[in-house]
Residue, then its C-alpha position, 0 to 999 in steps of 0.5 A: x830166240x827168233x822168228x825165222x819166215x819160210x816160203x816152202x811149205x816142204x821145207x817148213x813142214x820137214x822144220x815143224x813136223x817134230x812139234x806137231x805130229x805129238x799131237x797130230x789129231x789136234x793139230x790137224x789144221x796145220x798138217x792138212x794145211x801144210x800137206x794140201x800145199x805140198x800135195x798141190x802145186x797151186x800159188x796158194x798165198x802162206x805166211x809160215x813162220x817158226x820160233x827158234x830158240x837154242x837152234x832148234x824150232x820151239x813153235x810156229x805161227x801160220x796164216x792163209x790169208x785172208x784165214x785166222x792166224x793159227x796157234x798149234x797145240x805144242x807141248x813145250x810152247x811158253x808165253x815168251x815163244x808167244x810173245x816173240x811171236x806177236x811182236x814179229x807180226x806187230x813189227x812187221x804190219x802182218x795182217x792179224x785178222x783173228x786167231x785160233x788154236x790151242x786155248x792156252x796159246x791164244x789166250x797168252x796170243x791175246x794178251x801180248x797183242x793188247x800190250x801192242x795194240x791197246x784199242x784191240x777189240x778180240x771177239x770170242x766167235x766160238x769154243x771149239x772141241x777136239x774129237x777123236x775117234x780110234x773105234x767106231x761104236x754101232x749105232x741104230x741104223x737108219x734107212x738109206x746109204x751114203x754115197x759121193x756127191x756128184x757134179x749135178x749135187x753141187x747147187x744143193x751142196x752150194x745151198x747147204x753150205x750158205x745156210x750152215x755159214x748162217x747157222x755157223x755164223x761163217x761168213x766166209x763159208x756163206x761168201x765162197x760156197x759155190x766155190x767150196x761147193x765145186x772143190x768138194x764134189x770135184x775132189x770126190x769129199x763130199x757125201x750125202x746121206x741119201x732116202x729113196x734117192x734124196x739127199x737128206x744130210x751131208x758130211x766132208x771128208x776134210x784134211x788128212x793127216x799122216x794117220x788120220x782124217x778129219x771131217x767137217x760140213x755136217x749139215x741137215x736142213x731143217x725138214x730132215x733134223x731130229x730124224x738121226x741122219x746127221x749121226x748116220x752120215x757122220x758115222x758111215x763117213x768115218x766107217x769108210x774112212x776107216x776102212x780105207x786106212x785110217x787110224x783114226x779120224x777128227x772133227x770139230x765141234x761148237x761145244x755151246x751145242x750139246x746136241x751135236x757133241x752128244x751125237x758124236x760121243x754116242x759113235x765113238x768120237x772122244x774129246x782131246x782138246x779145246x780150240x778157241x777162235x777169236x776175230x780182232x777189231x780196233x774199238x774204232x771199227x767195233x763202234x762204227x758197226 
C-alpha cells in the first residue's frame, strides 16, 4: 500500500473517478473541486493524493489550501488506507488545518493523527447532513420570482455572505466575501428571491456533478426570515436546475438547526449521509487563545 501524489486534476480525476462517482451526490465536493480544475485553466494550488494498493486506487485524500482536507465517502475504504493516509501527511509536514468528510473516515483520520501527533486539539466545528433531491415536491407559493443577481447586487450579496459567515461561524467565508460575491454574480450562480423588486433571500448554485448540482449560500436577512422565502428560493433554484437537466440536486445542512433541515425535507431533499467537519489546534495554540 502507498500514497501516490498527482499535480493534474485530469489525470487524478480519470484515477478516482471509479471510487467517487458511487456516491456522487455525497461526494459531490470533490467532484466539483476536481471538474471546476479541469473545466479552468486557473493555477489554483491542490495537493491530490490517492492510496494504491494491490495496484489499484483504494482512496484518496485532497486539500485546496488554505481549504480542510477532504475524506470522501468510498464504500471499500478501511482504517488502514486512512492510517497510510495520515502517515504520509505527517512524514512529509503537509499543512493539516482540519478535516471534513465522511463520518466514519474522519473519525479514524482523527485517531491516527493523535497517534502522531499527541497535543492535537481537533474541534468539532459542525455536523453536516447530506441531502438529495431526485423529485421536487410543491409547496405554498409565495409572492415574488427568482432571478440571476446582477453586477449591481454584488455589495448586497457581499453583505449577506459577511452575516451568513458570522451565522455560520465561517470565518473564510466572512474574510472573502466580496470575492465570492464577485465570482458568484460573475459566473451567473447567484439568485435571489425578489418582492416588489427587492431581494428578500438568496441561494447558489455551487458545483455541478456529472448528474447533478448542488447548492449552497441559502440566506435571508433577519427583517425577511420566517416569511417562507428561504424555502422558495431554494425550491425554485432547484426547479430551474432540474429543468436544465439535472437529475438531481444536493445540499448541506447544519443538522443542529432543525429548522432548515425540516424546510428542506418539506421540498423533497432527503438525506444520504452525514459529514463532519473538524479544525486542529495543538494544545499549545488552544490555551494562547
Amino acid at each position: 500500500m502507498r500514497v501516490i501524489k498527482q499535480s493534474d486534476g485530469k489525470q487524478f480525476y480519470e484515477t478516482v473517478e471509479g471510487l467517487l462517482i458511487d456516491r456522487e451526490a455525497e461526494n459531490n465536493l470533490p467532484i466539483g473541486i476536481l471538474q471546476r480544475m479541469i473545466e479552468n485553466t486557473t493555477d489554483e494550488e491542490a495537493y491530490l493524493l490517492h492510496i494504491e494498493e494491490d495496484g489499484l486506487p483504494v482512496y484518496l485524500g485532497m486539500c485546496t489550501p488554505p481549504h480542510l482536507w477532504i475524506l470522501p465517502s468510498v464504500e471499500s475504504v478501511a482504517a488502514k488506507h486512512i492510517q497510510c493516509l495520515v502517515r504520509y501527511l505527517f512524514d512529509h509536514n503537509y499543512d493539516v488545518p482540519g478535516v471534513l468528510g465522511e463520518e466514519q473516515a474522519v473519525h479514524w483520520f482523527i485517531e491516527a493523527w493523535k497517534r502522531l501527533d499527541p497535543p492535537l486539539v481537533a474541534r468539532l466545528h459542525m455536523r453536516q447532513g447530506i441531502f438529495r433531491l431526485d423529485e421536487l415536491q410543491p409547496i405554498l407559493s409565495q409572492e415574488g420570482k427568482l432571478v440571476i443577481a446582477e453586477h449591481a447586487h454584488i455589495p448586497l450579496i457581499t453583505d449577506w455572505l459577511e452575516r451568513f459567515g458570522v451565522e455560520t461561524n465561517e470565518r473564510l467565508i466572512s474574510k472573502q466575501a466580496e470575492e465570492l460575491a464577485q465570482d458568484m454574480v460573475g459566473t451567473q450562480r447567484a439568485h435571489l428571491w425578489l418582492v416588489n423588486g427587492e431581494p428578500v433571500s438568496m441561494a447558489n448554485r455551487a458545483r455541478k456533478t456529472p448528474n447533478g448540482a448542488t447548492i449552497n449560500g441559502v440566506y435571508t436577512p433577519d427583517l425577511h426570515k420566517r416569511k417562507g422565502y428561504a424555502s422558495q428560493v431554494v425550491w425554485a433554484l432547484t426547479k430551474k436546475l432540474l429543468d436544465q437537466g439535472c437529475e438531481y440536486c444536493a445540499l448541506y445542512t447544519d443538522l443542529s438547526n432543525p429548522t432548515s433541515n425540516s424546510i428542506y425535507k418539506k421540498i423533497g431533499y432527503k438525506w444520504i449521509g452525514n459529514s463532519l467537519v473538524y479544525h486542529f489546534d495543538s494544545k499549545e495554540s488552544s490555551s494562547e487563545s
